[in-house]
C-alpha positions as CSV (number, residue, x, y, z in Angstrom):
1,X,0.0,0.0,0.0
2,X,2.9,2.2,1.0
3,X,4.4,1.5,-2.3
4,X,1.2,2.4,-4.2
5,X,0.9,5.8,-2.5
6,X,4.5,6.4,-3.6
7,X,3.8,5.6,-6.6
8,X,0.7,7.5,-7.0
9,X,2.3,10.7,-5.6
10,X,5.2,10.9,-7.7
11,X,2.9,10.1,-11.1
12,X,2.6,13.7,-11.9
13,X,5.9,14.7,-12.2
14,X,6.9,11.8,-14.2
15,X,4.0,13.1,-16.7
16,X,5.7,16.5,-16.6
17,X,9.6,15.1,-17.4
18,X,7.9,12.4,-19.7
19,X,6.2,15.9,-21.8
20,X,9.2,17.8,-21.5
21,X,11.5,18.0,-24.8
22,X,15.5,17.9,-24.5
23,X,17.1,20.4,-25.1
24,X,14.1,22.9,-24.8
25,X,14.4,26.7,-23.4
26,X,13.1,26.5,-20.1
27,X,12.3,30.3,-20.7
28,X,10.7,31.9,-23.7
29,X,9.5,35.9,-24.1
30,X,7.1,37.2,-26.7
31,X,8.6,40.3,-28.1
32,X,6.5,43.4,-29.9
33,X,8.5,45.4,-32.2
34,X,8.3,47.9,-34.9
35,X,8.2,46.9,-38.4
36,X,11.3,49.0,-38.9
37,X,13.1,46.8,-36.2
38,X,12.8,43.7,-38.3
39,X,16.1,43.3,-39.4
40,X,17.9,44.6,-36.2
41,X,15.9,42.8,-33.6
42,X,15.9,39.5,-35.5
43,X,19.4,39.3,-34.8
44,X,19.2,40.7,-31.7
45,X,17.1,38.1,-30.8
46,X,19.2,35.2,-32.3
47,X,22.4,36.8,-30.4
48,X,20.4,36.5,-27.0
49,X,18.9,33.2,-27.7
50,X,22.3,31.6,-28.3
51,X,23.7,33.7,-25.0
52,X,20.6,32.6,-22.5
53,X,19.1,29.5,-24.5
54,X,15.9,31.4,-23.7
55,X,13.2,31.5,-27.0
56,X,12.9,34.8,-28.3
57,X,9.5,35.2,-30.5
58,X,8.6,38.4,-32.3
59,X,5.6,40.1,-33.5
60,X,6.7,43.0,-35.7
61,X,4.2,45.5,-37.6
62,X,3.2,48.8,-37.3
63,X,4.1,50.6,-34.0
64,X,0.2,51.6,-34.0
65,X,-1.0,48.4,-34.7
66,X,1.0,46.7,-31.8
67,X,-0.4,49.1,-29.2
68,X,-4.1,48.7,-30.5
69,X,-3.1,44.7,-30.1
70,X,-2.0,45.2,-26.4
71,X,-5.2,47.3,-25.6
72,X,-7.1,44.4,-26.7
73,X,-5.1,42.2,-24.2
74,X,-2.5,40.5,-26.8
75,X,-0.3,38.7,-24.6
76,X,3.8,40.2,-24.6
77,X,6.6,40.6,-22.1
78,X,8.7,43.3,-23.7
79,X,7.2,46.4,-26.5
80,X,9.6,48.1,-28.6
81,X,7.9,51.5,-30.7
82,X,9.3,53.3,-33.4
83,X,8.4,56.3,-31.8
84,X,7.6,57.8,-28.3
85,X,4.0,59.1,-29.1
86,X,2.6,55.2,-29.0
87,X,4.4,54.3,-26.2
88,X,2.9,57.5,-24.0
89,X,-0.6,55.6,-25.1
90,X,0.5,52.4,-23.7
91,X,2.1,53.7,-20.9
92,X,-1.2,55.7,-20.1
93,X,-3.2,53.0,-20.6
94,X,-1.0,51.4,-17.4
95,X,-0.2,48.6,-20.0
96,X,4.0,48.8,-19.2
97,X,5.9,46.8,-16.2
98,X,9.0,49.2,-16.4
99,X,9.6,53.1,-17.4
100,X,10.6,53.0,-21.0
101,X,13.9,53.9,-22.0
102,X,14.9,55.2,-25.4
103,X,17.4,52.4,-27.0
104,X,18.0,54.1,-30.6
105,X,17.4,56.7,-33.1
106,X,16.3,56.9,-36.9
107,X,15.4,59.3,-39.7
108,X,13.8,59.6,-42.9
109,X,15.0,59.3,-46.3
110,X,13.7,58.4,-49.7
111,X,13.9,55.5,-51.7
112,X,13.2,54.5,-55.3
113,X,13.2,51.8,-57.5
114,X,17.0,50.4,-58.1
115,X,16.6,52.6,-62.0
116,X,15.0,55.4,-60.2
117,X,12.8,55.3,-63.3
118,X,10.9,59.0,-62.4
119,X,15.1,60.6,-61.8
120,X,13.9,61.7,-58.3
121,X,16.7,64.2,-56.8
122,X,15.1,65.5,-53.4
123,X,11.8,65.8,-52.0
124,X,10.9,68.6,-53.9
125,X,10.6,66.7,-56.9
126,X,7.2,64.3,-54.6
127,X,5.1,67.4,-54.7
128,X,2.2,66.8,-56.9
129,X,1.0,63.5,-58.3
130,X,3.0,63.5,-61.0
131,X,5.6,61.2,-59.6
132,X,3.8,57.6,-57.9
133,X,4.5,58.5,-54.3
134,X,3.6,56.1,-51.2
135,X,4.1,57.1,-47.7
136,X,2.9,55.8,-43.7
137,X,0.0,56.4,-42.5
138,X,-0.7,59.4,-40.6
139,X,-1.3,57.2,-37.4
140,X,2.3,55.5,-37.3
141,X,5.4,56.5,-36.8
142,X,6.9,56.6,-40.1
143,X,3.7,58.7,-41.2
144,X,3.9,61.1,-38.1
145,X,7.9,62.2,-39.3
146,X,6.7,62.4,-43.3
147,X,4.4,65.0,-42.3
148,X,6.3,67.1,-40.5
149,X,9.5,66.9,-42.9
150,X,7.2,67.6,-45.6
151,X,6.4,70.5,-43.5
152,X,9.5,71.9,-42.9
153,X,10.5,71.8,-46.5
154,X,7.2,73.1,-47.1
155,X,6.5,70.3,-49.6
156,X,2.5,69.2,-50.7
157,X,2.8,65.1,-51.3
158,X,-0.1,63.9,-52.9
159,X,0.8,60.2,-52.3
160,X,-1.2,57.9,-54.3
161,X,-1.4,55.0,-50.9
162,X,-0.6,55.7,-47.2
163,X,0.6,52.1,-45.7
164,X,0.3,51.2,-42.2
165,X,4.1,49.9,-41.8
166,X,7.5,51.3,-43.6
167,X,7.8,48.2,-44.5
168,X,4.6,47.9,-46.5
169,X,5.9,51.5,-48.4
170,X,9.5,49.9,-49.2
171,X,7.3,46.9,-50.6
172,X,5.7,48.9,-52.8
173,X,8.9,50.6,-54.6
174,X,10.6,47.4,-54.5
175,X,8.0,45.7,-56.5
176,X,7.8,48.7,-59.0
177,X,4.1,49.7,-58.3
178,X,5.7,53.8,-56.9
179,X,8.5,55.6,-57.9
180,X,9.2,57.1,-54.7
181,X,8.4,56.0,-50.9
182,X,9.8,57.6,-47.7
183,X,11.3,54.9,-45.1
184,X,13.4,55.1,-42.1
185,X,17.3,55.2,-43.1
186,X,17.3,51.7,-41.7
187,X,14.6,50.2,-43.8
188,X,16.7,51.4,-47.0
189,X,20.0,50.1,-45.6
190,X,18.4,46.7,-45.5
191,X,16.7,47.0,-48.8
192,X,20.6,46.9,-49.9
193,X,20.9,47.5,-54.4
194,X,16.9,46.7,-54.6
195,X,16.5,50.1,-54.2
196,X,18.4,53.7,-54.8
197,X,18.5,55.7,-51.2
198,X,18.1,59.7,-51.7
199,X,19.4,61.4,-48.7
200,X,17.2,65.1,-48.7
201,X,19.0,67.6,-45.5
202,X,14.9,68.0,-44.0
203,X,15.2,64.5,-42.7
204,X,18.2,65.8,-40.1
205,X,15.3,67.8,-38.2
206,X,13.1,65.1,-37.5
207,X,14.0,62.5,-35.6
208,X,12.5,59.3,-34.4
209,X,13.6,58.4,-30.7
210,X,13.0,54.8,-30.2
211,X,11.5,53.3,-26.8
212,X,11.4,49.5,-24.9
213,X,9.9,48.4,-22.3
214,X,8.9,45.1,-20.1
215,X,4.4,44.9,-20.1
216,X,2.6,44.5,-17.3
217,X,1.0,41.1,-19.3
218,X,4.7,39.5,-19.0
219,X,4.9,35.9,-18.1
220,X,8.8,35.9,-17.5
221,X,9.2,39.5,-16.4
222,X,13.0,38.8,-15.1
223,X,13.7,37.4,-18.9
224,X,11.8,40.0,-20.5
225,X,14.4,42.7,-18.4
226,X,17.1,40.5,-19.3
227,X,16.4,41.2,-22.7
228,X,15.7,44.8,-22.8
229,X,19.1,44.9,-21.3
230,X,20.7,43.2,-23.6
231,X,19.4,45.4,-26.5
232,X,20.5,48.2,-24.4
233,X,23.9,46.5,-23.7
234,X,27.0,46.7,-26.0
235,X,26.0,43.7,-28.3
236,X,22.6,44.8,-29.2
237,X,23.5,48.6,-29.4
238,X,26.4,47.6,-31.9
239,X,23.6,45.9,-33.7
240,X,21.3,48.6,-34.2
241,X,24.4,50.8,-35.5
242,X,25.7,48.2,-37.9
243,X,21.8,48.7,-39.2
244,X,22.0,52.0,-39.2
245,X,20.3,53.5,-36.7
246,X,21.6,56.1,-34.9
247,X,22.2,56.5,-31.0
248,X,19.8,57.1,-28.2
């Protein structure tokens, strides 16, 4: 009888090591990024995975679009935004674990197809709609800075699609369906010879201060401030410069 209670007692944790997998991160963080962090925080995320052996998943689109997903209670441990209006709203909306802290920079600049097949020079030439221009929404980050460089340089775009993600606006010129888009620097380093980059001097005044933080909703809290110090650290920050993107 002894032996049966034993036995009995101890049966549920021989279920648990029996559905255990070898080898398997004992820790794993869900992270929300900007769609301009793609590239970057991919690596980022391989670099720390290989480091800790803790899983790194990502969900990257529109900075907008994340925080409208973690007001409906979309499940994260760590929110990076590509700028700090969005991250006020999910701070306000007491959705944040930690105080965010801004981890890099980035700016505007235009990009067209690889044949620049309209011979844009600056952003002068986007005025009007005589020249296939697509830009960010309004509501993102990406569309907040095109509006105000374009009123700086006084400029009128007419663009012919607003996207909700950069990335969806260096799709388009890569796939020859605009002649112009404006993206963050970083987007059209990583675009590499499928597109030409046209630096304009209006982009220098505008600039997008990026900020992380560990959520409230965080399963693995410690790991999710592991990691944000990790892309704050010397390995992630050398990173986010080999991508482009400029310091905090």
């Amino acid at each position: 009888m002894k032996r049966l209670l034993a036995f009995a007692s101890a049966l549920p944790l021989m279920l648990l090591s029996a559905c255990a997998s070898p080898g398997e991160p004992t820790d794993a963080i869900q992270v929300f990024a900007a769609a301009s962090l793609t590239e970057s925080f991919t690596e980022i995320g391989e670099q720390f995975e290989r480091d800790t052996g803790v899983e790194v998943s990502f969900n990257f689109a529109g900075s907008a679009d994340l925080a409208a997903q973690l007001d409906q209670g979309a499940p994260a441990d760590v929110f990076a935004s590509a700028d700090e209006v969005t991250m006020d709203r999910v701070e306000a909306a007491g959705l944040v674990r930690t105080t965010p802290a801004i981890f890099a920079s980035n700016t505007l600049t235009i990009v067209t197809p690889d044949d620049n097949p309209a011979a844009v020079e600056d952003l002068t030439d986007l005025a009007g709609d005589e020249i296939i221009t697509v830009v960010c929404a309004p509501q993102v980050p990406c569309g907040t800075a095109t509006e105000e460089v374009a009123a700086a340089a006084d400029v009128e775009l007419s663009p012919a699609s607003e996207e909700s993600a950069v990335t969806d606006v260096l799709g388009k010129v890569r796939a020859g369906e605009a002649d112009a888009g404006l993206v963050f620097v970083t987007d059209a380093s990583a675009a590499g010879e499928d597109v030409q980059r046209i630096d304009f001097p209006e982009s220098e005044g505008v600039v997008n201060r990026y900020p992380i933080t560990t959520l409230e909703s965080s399963q693995n809290p410690d790991v999710a401030a592991e990691f944000v110090a990790f892309v704050e650290g010397e390995q992630g920050q050398a990173i986010l410069r080999d991508a482009g993107f400029g310091r905090p």
